[in-house]
C-alpha positions as CSV (number, residue, x, y, z in Angstrom):
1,X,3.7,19.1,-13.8
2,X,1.8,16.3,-15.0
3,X,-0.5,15.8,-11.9
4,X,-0.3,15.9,-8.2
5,X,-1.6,14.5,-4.5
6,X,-1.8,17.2,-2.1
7,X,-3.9,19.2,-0.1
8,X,-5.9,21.4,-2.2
9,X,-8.5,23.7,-0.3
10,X,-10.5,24.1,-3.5
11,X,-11.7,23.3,-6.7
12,X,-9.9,25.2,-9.3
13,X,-10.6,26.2,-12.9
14,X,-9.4,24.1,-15.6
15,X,-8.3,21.5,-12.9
16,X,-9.4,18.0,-12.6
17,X,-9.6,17.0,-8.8
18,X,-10.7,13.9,-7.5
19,X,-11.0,14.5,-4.1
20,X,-9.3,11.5,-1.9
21,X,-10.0,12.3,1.4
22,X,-11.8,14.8,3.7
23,X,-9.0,14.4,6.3
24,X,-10.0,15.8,10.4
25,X,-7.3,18.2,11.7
26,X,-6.4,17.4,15.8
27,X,-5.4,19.8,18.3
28,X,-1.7,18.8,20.2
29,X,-1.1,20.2,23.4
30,X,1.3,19.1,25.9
31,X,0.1,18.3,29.6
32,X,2.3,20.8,31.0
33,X,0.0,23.4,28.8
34,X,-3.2,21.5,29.9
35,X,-2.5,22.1,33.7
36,X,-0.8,25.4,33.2
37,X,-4.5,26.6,30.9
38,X,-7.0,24.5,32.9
39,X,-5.4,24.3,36.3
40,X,-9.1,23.9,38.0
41,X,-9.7,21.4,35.4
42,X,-6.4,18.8,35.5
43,X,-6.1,16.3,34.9
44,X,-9.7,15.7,34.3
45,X,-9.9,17.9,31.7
46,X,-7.9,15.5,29.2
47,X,-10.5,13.1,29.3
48,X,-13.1,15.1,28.7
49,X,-11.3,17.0,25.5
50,X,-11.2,13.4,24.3
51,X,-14.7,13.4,22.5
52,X,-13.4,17.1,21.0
53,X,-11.9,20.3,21.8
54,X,-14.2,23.8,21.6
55,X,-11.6,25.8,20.1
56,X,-13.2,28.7,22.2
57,X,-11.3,27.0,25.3
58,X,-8.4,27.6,23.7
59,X,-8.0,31.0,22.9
60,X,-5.6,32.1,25.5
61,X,-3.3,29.3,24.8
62,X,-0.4,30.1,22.5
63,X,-0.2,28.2,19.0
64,X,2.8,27.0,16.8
65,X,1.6,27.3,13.6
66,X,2.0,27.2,10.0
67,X,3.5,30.5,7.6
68,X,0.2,32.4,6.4
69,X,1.4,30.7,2.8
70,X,-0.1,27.4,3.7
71,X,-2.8,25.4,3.3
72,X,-2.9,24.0,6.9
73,X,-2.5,28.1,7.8
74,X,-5.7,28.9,5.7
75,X,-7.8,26.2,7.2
76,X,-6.6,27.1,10.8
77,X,-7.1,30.7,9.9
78,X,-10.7,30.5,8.7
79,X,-11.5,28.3,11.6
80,X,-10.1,30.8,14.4
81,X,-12.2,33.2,12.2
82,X,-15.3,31.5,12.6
83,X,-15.5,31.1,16.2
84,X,-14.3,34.8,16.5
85,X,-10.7,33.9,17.8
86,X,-7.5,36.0,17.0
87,X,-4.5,33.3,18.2
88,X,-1.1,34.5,19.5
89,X,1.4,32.6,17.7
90,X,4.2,32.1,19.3
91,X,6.0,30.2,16.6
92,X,5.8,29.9,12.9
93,X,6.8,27.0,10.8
94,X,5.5,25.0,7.5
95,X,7.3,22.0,9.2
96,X,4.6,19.8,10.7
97,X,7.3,17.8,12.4
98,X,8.1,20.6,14.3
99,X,4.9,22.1,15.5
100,X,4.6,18.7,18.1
101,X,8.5,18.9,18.7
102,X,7.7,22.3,19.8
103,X,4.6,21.9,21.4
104,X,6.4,18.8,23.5
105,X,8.8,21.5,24.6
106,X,5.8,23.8,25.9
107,X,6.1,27.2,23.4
108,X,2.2,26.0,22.0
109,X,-0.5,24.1,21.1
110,X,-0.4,22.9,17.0
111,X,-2.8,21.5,14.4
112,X,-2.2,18.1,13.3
113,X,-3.9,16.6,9.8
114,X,-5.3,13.2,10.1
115,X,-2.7,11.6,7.7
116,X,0.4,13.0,10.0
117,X,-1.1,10.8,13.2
118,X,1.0,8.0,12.5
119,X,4.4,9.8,12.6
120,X,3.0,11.8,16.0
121,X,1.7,8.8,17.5
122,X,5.0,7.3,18.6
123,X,6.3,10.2,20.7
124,X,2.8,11.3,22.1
125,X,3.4,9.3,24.9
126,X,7.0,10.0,26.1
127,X,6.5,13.4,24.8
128,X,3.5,13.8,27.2
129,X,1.3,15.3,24.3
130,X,-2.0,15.2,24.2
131,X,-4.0,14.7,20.6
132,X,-7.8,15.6,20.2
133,X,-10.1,15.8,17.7
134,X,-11.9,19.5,17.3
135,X,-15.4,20.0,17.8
136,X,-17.8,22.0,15.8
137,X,-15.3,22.0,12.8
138,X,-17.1,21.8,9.7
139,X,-14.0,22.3,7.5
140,X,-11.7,19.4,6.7
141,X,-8.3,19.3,4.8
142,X,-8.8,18.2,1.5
143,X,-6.6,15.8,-0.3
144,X,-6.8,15.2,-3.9
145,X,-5.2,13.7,-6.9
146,X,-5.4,17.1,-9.8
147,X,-4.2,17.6,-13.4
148,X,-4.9,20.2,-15.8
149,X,-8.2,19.5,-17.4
150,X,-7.4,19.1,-20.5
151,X,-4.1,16.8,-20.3
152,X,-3.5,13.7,-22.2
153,X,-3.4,10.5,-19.7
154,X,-1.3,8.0,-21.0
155,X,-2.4,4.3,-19.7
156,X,0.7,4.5,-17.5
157,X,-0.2,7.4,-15.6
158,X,-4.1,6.4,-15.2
159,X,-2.6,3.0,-13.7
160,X,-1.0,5.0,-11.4
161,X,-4.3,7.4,-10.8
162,X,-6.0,4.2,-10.0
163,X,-3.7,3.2,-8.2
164,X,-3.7,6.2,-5.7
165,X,-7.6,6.5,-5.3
166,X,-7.3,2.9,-4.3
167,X,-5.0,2.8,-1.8
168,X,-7.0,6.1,-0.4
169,X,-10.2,3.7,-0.3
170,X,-9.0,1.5,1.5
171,X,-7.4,3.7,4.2
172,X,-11.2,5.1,4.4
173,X,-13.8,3.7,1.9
174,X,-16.5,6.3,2.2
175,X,-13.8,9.2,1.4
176,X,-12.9,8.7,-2.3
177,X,-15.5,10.6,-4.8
178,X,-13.8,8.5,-8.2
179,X,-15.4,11.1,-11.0
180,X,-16.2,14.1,-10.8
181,X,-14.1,17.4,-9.1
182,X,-14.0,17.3,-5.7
C-alpha cells in the first residue's frame, strides 16, 4: 500500500499523515423516535436540538451503530464514555448507509460523519429523519492522506497528494494542515 485517505483516529509511528479534515459527526434520529423519547417536548424539541444535541438526552434512546472494529465505533465509544453513557445498541453495522435506512425505519438513532451528509441529505426529508450536530463534542473524525515515512514519492504520486489536500481545501480552507503529522 503506497498511501491512503481515510479516517485515521491517530498519529502513528513511522506514518506520515497530513491531516485533511477535522470532520463533525451528526446525530440522525427519526421523528417517530423524537415524539416517542420527548413526547412532552414535540415537536418543539426538533428545533431546539438544531443548535446541538446533549448526548446526555439521549441515553435511553436506542443506537444503530458501527462493529466495535471501527473507527466511527471508537469515536462514538469514547464519546458515550465521556459523558458517562453505556448505549443499548439495537443494531450493528459498519454500513453507514444503513444506520439512516434503519434509523428511517425506527430500530435507532445513528452517527453520521460530516462527509456522508450529502448522500443522507436527499432522503432526510421523505424519510422523516432528523440530522443534528452534537454538542459538547470535542472529538472530531479525522481524515488524512498517510504513507509510510520513509517511502519514496515518485512525482506522479505527490501530484496526486497535492491534488487531494487541495480539493480538501477547498471543501473547507481552514481544515488542511499541508506539513507536518496531523
Amino acid at each position: 500500500l503506497d498511501l491512503f485517505v481515510g479516517n485515521h483516529p491517530a498519529p502513528a509511528k513511522g506514518v506520515h499523515s497530513i491531516l485533511l479534515m477535522k470532520e463533525p459527526v451528526f446525530l440522525v434520529i427519526s421523528d417517530s423516535m423524537l415524539k416517542k423519547h420527548f413526547p412532552e417536548r414535540y415537536p418543539q424539541c426538533r428545533d431546539d436540538f438544531r443548535n446541538g444535541v446533549d448526548i446526555v438526552d439521549f441515553k435511553g434512546v436506542p443506537f444503530v451503530m458501527n462493529l466495535g472494529s471501527s473507527n466511527m465505533r471508537l469515536f462514538v465509544d469514547t464519546y458515550f464514555e465521556r459523558k458517562g453513557i453505556h448505549p443499548y445498541a439495537a443494531l450493528l453495522t459498519n454500513i453507514n448507509e444503513m444506520h439512516y435506512q434503519f434509523s428511517a425505519m425506527d430500530y435507532g438513532a445513528s452517527f453520521c460523519p460530516g462527509m456522508m451528509l450529502s448522500l443522507l441529505e436527499s432522503g432526510v426529508q421523505e424519510k422523516n429523519l432528523n440530522v443534528f450536530p452534537l454538542r459538547d463534542c470535542s472529538q472530531e473524525n479525522r481524515i488524512v492522506l498517510a504513507h509510510l515515512e520513509n517511502a519514496y514519492i515518485p512525482q506522479y504520486m505527490q501530484d496526486f497528494i497535492d491534488i487531494v489536500v487541495d480539493f480538501f481545501r477547498d471543501l473547507d480552507p481552514k481544515s488542511v494542515i499541508k506539513n507536518g503529522n496531523g
